[in-house]
N, C-alpha and C positions, 0 to 999 in steps of 0.2 A: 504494500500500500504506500504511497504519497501524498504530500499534500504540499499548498506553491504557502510560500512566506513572503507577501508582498513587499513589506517593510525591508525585509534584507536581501531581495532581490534573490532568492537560493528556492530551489526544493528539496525538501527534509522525506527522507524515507525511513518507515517504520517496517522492523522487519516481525514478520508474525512467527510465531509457531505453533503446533498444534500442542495442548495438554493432554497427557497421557492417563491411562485410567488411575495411574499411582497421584498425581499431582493432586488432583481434586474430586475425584468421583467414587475414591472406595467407599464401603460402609465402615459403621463407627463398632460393628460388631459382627459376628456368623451369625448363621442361623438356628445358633442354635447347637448344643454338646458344651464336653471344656475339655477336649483337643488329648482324651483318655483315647485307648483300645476300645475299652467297654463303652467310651457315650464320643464318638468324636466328631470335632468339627462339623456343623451342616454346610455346602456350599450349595445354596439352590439358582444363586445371582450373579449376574456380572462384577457386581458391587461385592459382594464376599469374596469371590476371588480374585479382585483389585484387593479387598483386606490380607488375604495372605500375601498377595505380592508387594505389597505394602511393606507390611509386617517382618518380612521377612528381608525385603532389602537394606532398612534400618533397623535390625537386628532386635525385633521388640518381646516383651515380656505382657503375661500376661496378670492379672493381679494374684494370682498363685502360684507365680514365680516361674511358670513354664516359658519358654521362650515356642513362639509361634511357628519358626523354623523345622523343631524336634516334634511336633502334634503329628496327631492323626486328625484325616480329613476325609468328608464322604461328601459328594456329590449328588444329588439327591431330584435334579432335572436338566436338559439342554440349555447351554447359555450359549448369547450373544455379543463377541465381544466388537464387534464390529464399528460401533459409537465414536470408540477413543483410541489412539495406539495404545500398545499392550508394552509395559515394562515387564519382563522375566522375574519365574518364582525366582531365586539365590543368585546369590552372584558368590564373584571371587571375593573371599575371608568372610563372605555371610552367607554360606551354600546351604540350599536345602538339605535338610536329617531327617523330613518326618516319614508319615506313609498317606497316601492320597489315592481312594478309591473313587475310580468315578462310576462305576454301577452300570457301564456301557450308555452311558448318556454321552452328549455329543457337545461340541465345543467348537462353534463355526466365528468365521469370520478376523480370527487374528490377525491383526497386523501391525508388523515392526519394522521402521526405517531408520536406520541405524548409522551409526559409527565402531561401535563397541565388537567385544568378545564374545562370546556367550548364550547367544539370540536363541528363543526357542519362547514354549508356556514356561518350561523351568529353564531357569538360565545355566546353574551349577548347583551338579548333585553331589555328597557325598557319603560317609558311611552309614549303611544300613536302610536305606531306602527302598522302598519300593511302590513303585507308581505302576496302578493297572486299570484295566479296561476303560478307557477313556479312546475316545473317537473324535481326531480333528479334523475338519472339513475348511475347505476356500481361505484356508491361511497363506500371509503373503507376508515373508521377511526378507527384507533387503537389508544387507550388512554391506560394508566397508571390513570389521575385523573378520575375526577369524573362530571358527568352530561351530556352525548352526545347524541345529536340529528344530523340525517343527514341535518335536515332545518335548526334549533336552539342549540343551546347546553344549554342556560341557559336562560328561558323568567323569568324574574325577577318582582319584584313590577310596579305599572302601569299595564293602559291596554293595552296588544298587543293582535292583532288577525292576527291567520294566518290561509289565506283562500283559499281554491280549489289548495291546493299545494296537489305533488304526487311525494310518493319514491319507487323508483322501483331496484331490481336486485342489492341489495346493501348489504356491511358488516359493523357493529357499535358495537364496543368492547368499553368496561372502565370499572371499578372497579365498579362504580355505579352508578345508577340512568339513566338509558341508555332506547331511546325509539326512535323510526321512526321517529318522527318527532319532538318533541324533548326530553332532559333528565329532562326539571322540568317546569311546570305550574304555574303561580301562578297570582290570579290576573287579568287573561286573559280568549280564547278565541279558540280555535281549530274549525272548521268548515270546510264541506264537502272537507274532506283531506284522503287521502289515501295511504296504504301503502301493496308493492305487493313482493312475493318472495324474504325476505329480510330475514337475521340474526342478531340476535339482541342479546346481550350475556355481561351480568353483572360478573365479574369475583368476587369479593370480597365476605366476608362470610355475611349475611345477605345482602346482595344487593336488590334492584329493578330493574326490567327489565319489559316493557311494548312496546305493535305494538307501537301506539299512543304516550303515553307521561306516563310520572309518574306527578302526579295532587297535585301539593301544594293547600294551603287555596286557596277559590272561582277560582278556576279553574273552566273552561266548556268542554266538548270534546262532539258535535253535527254530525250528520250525516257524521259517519267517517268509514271508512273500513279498516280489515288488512286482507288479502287474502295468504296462502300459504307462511307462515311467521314462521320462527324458532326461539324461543325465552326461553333463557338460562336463569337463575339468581337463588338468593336463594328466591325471593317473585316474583312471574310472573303474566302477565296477558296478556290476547290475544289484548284487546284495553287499560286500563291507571288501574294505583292505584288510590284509592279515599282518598282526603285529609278531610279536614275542612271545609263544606259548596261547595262543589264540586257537578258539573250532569255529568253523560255522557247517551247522550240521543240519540236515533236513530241510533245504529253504529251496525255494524258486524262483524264479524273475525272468520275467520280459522287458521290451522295452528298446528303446534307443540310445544308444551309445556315441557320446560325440567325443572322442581323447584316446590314449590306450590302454588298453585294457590290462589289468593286472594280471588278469585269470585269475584270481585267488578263490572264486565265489564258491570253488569246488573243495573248498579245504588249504588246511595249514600241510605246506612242500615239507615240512620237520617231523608231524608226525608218523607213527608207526603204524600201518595200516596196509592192505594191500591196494593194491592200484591195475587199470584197464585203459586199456588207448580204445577209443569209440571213434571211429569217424564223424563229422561235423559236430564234433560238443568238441568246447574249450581249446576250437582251435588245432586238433590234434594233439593237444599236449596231455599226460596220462591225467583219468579223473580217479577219485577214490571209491573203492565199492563200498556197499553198503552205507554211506552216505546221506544218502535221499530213502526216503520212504513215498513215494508218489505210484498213485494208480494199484497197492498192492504188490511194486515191486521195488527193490534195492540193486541189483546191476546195474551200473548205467545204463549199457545197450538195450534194456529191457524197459527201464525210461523212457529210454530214447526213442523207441517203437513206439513205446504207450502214449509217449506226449506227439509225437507228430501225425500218428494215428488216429489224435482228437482232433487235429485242425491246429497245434500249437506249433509255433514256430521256437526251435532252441536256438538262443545267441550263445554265438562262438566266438 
């Protein structure tokens, strides 16, 4: 915006920005529990979970001395966060600890335009977490730093697992380390998670870009899917990068491939396992048996019959 200053002969520009849901739109409480196992948090509003992202990035306490970070949390109907940009649950030195159920209820319309690290609903997880069944749809994060997931941005040291979550009809741009559900593993735990008609797009030179995750030391990614998914960077892969003592075991993925390809999606090259060369999977390079469990069967070749026998196409 502008305006003319006739007096001093100048035009003054006013630059605007948008308030995000942490600045001025959380609620002043949940819905409801006091952040126990047995009675936890309700999150039924947009505004309650601006309170935990709130709460949690100014490291707050509750009057019984719990801090909001370490609760438990239940979801308890579909929000829309669509209103206001979205600040991330934890960040770095005030990471999420707690557990957050979302009940398979749904979480449309995220969106984060950034500068920062971290970008996701939760920004940084660390020990003892676990985030499940939660379903995000038409989320749109655009970063400049580095490490963005639409669930996670950064699951750090400790174990977190995050389980039967699903990202759907979504865009996730940053510089690096960028993946559906989230930008880095480590430590942790992925399980039956999936990720559907997304874009996924590492912009930096040497980047990673993954459906799933990019996978620090002892990472896991288990019965995971990425279906009909666009995926940019300069090291790609349709499900995760393989770190240090890392599996990804049982997953599938379609999709578009714009970079090279790691081949990692079929397993860590370290473990002890037996191996099969299959024609058009992975490129000809050896895949691991028993692996996959799709259609009833664990050979690859036997996959690989099953799946293109349905009308599936395998990327190699």
């Amino acid at each position: 915006a502008r305006t003319w200053n006739k007096a001093a002969n100048t035009t003054l520009y006013a630059h605007w920005q948008e308030k995000t849901w942490s600045d001025w739109y959380y609620a002043s409480s949940y819905g409801g529990g006091n952040g126990t196992e047995a009675n936890p948090y309700i999150i039924s509003t947009a505004e309650h979970l601006a309170r935990l992202a709130y709460a949690t990035y100014n490291n707050l306490q509750t009057t019984s001395g719990r801090y909001d970070k370490n609760a438990y949390y239940k979801q308890i109907a579909d929000i829309d966060l669509n209103a206001h940009e979205w600040v991330p649950i934890g960040r770095s030195g005030y990471t999420f600890a707690g557990k957050y159920d979302g009940l398979l209820y749904g979480i449309k319309g995220l969106r984060i335009n950034s500068t920062s690290n971290y970008m996701g609903l939760f920004g940084y997880t660390s020990n003892g977490v676990l985030i499940s069944n939660i379903t995000v749809s038409a989320a749109t994060i655009n970063t400049t730093g580095t490490f963005a997931g639409v669930i996670v941005g950064y699951i750090g040291g400790g174990t977190t697992t995050v389980k039967n979550c699903k990202v759907r009809n979504s865009t996730i741009t940053a510089s690096n380390y960028v993946g559906g559900i989230t930008g880095n593993l480590t430590n942790s735990v992925i399980q039956s998670s999936h990720v559907e008609n997304c874009t996924i797009k590492a912009t930096a030179s040497g980047s990673y870009a993954c459906g799933i995750a990019y996978l620090g030391s002892y990472g896991s990614v288990k019965d995971c899917s990425v279906v009909g998914t666009s995926i940019t960077g300069t090291n790609i892969n349709i499900i995760s990068q393989n770190g240090y003592e890392t599996t990804i075991s049982a997953c599938y993925g379609n999709g578009t491939l714009n970079g090279t390809e790691t081949k990692s999606m079929y397993g860590n090259s370290s473990a002890w396992t037996n191996w099969s060369l299959v024609p058009n999977v992975n490129g000809g390079l050896p895949v691991q048996k028993g692996l996959y469990h799709i259609g009833g069967f664990t050979d690859p070749q036997e996959i690989y019959n099953y799946l293109t026998g349905q009308g599936y196409t395998v990327i190699s």
